[in-house]
C-alpha positions in Angstrom: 16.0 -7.9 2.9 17.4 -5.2 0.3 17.6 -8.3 -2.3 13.6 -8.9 -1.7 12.9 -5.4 -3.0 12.0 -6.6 -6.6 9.5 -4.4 -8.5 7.2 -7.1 -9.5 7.0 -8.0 -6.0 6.3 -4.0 -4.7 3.1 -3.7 -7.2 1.7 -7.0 -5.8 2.2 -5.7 -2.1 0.2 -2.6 -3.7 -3.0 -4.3 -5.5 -2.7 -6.2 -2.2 -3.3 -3.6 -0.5 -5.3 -1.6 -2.5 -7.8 -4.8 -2.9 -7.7 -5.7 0.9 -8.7 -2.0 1.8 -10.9 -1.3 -1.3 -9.1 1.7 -1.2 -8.0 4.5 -4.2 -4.4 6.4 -5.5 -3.5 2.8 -7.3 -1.9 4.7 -10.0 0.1 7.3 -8.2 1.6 4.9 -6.6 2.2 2.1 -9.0 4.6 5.0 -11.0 6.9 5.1 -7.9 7.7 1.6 -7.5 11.4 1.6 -9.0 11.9 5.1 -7.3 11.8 4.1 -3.9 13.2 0.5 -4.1 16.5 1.9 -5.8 16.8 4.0 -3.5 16.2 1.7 -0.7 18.2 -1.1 -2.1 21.3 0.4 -2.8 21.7 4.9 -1.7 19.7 5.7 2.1 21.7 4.6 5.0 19.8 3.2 7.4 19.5 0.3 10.1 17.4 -2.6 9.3 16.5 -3.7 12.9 16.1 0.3 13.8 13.8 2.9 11.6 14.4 5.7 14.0 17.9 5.8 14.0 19.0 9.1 14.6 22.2 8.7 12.5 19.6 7.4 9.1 19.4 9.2 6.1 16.1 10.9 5.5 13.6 9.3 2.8 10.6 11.8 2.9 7.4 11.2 0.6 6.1 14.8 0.1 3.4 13.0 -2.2 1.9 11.6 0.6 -0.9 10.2 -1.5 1.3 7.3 -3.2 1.8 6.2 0.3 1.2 2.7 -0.8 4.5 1.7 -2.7 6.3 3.3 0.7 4.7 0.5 2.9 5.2 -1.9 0.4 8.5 -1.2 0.6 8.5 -1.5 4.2 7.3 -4.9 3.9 9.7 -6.6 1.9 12.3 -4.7 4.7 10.6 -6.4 7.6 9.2 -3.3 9.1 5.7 -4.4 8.3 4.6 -8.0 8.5 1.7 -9.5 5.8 -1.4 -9.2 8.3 -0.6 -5.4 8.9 -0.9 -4.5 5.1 -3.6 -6.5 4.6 -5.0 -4.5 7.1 -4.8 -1.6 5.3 -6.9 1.2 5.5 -9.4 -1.3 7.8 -10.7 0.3 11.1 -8.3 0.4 13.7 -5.2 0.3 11.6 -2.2 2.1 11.5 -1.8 2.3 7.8 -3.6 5.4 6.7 -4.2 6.4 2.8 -1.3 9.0 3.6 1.6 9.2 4.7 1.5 9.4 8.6 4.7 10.2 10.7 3.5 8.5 13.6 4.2 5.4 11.6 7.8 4.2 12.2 9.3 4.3 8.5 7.0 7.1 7.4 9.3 10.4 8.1 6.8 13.1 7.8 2.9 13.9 7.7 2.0 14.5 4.2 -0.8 14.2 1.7 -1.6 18.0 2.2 0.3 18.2 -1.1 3.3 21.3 -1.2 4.3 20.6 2.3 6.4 17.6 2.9 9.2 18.8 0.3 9.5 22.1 2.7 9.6 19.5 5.8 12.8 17.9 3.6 14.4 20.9 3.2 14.1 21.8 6.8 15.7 18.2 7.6 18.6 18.4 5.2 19.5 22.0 6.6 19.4 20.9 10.0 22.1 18.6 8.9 24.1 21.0 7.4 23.9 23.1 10.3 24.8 20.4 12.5 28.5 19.4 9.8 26.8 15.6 10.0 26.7 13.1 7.3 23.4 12.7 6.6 21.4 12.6 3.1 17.8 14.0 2.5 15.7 12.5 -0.1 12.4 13.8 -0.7 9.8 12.5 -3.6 7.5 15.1 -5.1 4.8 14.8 -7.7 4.8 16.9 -10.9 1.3 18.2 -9.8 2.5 18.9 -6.5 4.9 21.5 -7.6 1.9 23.6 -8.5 2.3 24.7 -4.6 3.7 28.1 -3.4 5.6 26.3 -0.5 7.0 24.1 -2.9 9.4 26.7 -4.8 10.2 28.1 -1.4 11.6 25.3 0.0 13.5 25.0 -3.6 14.7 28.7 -3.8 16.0 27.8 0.3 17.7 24.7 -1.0 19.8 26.4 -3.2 20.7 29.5 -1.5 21.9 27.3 1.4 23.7 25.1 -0.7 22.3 22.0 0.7 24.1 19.2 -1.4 23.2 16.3 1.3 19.4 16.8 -0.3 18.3 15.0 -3.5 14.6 16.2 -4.7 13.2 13.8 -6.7 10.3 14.6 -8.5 7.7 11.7 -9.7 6.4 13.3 -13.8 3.9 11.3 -14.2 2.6 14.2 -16.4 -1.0 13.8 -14.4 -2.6 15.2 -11.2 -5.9 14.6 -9.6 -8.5 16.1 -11.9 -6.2 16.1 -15.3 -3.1 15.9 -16.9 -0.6 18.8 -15.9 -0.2 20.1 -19.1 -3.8 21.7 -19.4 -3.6 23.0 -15.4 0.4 24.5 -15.2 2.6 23.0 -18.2 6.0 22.0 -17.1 7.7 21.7 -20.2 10.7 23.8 -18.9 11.0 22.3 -15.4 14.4 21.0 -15.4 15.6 24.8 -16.7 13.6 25.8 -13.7 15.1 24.1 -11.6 18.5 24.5 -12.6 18.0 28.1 -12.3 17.6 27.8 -8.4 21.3 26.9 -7.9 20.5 23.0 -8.7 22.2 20.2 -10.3 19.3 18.5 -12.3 19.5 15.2 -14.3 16.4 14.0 -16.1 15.5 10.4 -16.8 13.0 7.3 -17.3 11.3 6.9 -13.6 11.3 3.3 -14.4 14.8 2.3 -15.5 16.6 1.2 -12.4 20.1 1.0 -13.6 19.6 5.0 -14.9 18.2 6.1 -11.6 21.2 4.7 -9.7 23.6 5.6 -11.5 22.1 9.3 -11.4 21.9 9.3 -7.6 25.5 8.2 -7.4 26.8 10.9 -9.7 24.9 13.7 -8.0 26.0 12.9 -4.7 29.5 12.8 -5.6 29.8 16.1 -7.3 30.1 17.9 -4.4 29.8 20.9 -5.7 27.8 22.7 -3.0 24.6 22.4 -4.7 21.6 20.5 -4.0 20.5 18.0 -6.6 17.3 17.1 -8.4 16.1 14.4 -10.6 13.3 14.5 -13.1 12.2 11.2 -13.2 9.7 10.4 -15.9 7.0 7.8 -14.8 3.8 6.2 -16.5 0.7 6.8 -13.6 -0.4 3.3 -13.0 3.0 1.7 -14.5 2.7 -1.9 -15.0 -1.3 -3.0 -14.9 -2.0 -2.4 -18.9 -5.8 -1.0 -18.2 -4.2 1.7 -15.3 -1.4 3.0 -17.5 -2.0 6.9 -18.2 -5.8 6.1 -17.0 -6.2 8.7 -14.5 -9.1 7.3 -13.5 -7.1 5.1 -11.6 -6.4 8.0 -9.1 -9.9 7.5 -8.0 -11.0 3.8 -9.0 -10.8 0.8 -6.8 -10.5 -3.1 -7.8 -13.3 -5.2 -7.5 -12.7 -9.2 -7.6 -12.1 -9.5 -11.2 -9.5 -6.7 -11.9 -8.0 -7.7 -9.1 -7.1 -10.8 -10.4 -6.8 -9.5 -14.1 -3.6 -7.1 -12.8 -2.3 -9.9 -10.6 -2.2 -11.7 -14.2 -0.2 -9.2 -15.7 2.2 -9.2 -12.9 3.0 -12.9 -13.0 3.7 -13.1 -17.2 
């Protein structure tokens, strides 16, 4: 199951999907694909035959909208079968074009951008409270952290010390309507960050071996801090014609571009 969770294999589960629903947020999702499967693969405890554990480690998606690369995910763990994701976004389903809690996998309601990450926090010190080993992960987007609630939940973090939590935050450098530079630039975010009582690493979103060796690292500093990686993505990674198109927040495949990215995928 872990060893089917191949990036290649993620972004076709995603233009499957995206195709099959004629649906939008391609490119916000396509960026998160190494993200979650590293994390998935080889740092959140959890039991294959059981998403509602209650001893699992907490994988929240905060940036609801990417939703897609979360259920693809899911599939190659068995928690979603082929005809359910080809069902996506089709009357009657259960796969919504945001994250949904009432699906089992899906920890949290989110899409309403700025409040999943405060949902995260909230998990990760309820175990703290409770002395249990249990990590919090919690994927943000670099638009997202435009948000109030957002720096809240951030300022809590670190006050509490909650160093079972690992933010990570998806800098794709674009949000809906533009790129993030011309709406709030986040040139300093890491030194923000850090300044809330954080450890902060930042890296290429993409590079797998980078990513889990940084998730390793922080977790094992134990130095009563939370932790935070800045992982730099390309919106739409992987399909040449999406790649820092941010049109492709918005745009859906018809027939032939459909078959055009599956083309990419398979060279």
């Amino acid at each position: 199951m872990k060893n089917s969770l191949i990036a290649k294999k993620i972004r076709k589960n995603i233009l499957d999907m995206a195709f099959s629903g004629s649906t939008v947020h391609l490119g916000c999702a396509l960026c998160l694909v190494e993200i979650f499967a590293v994390i998935y693969r080889n740092h959140l405890n959890y039991d294959f035959f059981d998403p509602l554990d209650p001893t699992r480690d907490f994988l929240v998606l905060s940036k609801g909208h990417g939703v897609m690369a979360q259920y693809a995910c899911m599939k190659e763990l068995g928690w979603l079968d082929e005809k359910t994701l080809l069902n996506y976004f089709a009357d009657g389903t259960d796969l919504k074009g945001l994250s949904d809690s009432r699906v089992q996998g899906l920890e949290v309601t989110s899409g309403s951008l700025g409040h999943g990450l405060s949902v995260g926090v909230g998990i990760a010190f309820g175990h703290h409270l409770k002395k249990v080993n249990q990590k919090t992960f919690v994927i943000v987007g670099d638009g997202e952290l435009n948000e109030g609630p957002c720096w809240e939940a951030i300022q809590f973090a670190g006050h509490h010390q909650l160093q079972n939590l690992l933010i990570v935050v998806d800098k794709n450098n674009f949000q809906a309507m533009d790129a993030t530079a011309e709406i709030i630039n986040q040139e300093n975010l890491k030194n923000q960050i850090e300044s809330f009582n954080f450890n902060v690493e930042e890296m290429d979103g993409h590079d797998e071996e980078a990513l889990d060796r940084a998730i390793q690292s922080l977790f094992e500093l134990k130095n009563n801090k939370p932790s935070c990686i800045i992982a730099n993505t390309i919106k739409g990674k992987g399909i040449s014609f999406m790649e820092n198109n941010n049109e492709w927040h918005y745009l859906r495949l018809d027939k032939a571009l459909y078959d055009s990215a599956l083309s990419e995928l398979e060279t």
